[in-house]
TORKOL-4160 file (C-alpha; in steps of 0.2 Angstrom, whole numbers, padded with zeros to 4 digits, m for minus):
86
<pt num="1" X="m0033" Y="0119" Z="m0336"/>
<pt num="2" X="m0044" Y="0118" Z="m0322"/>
<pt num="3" X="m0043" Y="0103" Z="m0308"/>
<pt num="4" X="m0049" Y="0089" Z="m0314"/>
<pt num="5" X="m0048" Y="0095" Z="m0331"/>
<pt num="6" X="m0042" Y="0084" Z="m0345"/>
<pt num="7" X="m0031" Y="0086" Z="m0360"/>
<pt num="8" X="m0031" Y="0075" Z="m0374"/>
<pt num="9" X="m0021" Y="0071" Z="m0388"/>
<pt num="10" X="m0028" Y="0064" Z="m0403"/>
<pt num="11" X="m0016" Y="0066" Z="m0418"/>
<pt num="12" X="m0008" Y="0054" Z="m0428"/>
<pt num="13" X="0009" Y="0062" Z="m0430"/>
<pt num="14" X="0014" Y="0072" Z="m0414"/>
<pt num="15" X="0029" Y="0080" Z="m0409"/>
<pt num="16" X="0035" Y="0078" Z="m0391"/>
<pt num="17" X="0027" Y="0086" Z="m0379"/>
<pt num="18" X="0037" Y="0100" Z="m0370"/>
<pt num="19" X="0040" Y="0097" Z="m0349"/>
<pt num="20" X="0031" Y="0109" Z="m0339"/>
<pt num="21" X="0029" Y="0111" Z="m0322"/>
<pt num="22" X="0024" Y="0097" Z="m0308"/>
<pt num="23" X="0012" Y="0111" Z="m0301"/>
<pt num="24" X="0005" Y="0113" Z="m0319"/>
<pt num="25" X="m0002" Y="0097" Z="m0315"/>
<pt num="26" X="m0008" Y="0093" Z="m0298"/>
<pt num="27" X="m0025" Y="0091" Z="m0292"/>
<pt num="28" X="m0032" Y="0077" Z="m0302"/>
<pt num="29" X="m0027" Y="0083" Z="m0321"/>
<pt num="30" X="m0024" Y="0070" Z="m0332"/>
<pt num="31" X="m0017" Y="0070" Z="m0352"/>
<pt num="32" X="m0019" Y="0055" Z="m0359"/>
<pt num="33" X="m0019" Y="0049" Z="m0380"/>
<pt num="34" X="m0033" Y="0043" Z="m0389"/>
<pt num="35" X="m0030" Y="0028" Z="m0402"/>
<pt num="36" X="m0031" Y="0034" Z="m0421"/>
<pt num="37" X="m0036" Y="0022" Z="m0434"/>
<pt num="38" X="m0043" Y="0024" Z="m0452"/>
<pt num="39" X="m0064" Y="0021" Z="m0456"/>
<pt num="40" X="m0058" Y="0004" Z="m0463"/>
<pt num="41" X="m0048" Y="m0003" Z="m0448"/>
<pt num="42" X="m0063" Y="0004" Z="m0435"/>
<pt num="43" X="m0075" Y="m0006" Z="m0449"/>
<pt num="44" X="m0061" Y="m0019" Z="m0446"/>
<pt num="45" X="m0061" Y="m0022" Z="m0428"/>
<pt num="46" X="m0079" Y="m0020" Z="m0427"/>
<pt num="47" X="m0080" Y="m0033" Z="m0438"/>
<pt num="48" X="m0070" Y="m0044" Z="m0426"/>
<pt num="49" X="m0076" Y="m0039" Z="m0409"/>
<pt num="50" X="m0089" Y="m0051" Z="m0405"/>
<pt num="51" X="m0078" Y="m0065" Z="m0409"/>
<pt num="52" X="m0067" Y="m0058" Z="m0396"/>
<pt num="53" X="m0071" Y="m0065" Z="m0376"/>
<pt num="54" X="m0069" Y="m0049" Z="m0367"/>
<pt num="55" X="m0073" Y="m0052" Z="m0350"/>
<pt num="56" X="m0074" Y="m0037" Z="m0338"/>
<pt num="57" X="m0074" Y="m0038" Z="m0317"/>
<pt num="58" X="m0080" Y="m0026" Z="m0306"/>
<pt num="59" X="m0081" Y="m0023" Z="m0289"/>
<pt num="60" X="m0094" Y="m0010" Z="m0283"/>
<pt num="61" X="m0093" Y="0000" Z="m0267"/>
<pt num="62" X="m0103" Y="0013" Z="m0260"/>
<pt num="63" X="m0096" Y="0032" Z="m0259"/>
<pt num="64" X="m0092" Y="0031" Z="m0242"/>
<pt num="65" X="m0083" Y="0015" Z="m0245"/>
<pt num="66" X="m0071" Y="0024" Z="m0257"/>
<pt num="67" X="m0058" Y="0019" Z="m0243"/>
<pt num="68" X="m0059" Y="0004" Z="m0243"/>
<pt num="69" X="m0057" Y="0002" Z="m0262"/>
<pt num="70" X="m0042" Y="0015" Z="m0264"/>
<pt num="71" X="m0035" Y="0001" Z="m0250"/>
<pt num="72" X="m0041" Y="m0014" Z="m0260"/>
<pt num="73" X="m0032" Y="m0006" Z="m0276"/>
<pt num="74" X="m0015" Y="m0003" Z="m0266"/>
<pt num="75" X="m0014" Y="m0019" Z="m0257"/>
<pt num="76" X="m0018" Y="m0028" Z="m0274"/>
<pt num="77" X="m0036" Y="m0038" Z="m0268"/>
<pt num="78" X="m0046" Y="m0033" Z="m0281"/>
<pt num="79" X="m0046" Y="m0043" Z="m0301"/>
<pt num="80" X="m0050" Y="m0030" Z="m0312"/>
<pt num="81" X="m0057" Y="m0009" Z="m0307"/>
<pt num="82" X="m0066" Y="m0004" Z="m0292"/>
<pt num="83" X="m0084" Y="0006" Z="m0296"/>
<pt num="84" X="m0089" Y="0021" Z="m0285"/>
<pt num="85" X="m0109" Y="0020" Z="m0285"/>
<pt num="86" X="m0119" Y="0035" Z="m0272"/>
């Protein structure tokens, strides 16, 4: 896969997935699952979403600020995801 590329896993039943090398995955690839559900439980839970308080928090810096956010992140001063804008 190329950097930056992304694999994803969406099946309901998996086997294991086999180790493989660290280089195999450097420069900024990721794997990552994907919840499965049935037509009826997505009916379901969209059915019960708006009665769900979902409150999101962002903190928007500028691309050249990008910095300053990775430092926020590590030193644990930001309450929910920093946002890249250009």
């Amino acid at each position: 896969m190329r950097k930056g590329g992304r694999v994803v896993c969406a099946g309901i039943y998996m086997s294991d997935i086999p180790s493989f090398p660290y280089a195999d995955f450097w420069g900024e690839r990721s794997i990552l699952s994907v919840a499965n559900l049935t037509r009826a439980g997505g009916i379901a839970f969209l059915d019960i979403a708006p009665r769900v308080p979902v409150r999101t928090r962002t903190t928007v810096f500028s691309v050249a600020q990008a910095n300053e956010a990775l430092s926020a992140l590590r030193e644990g001063r930001l309450n929910g995801a920093a946002v890249l804008v250009p």
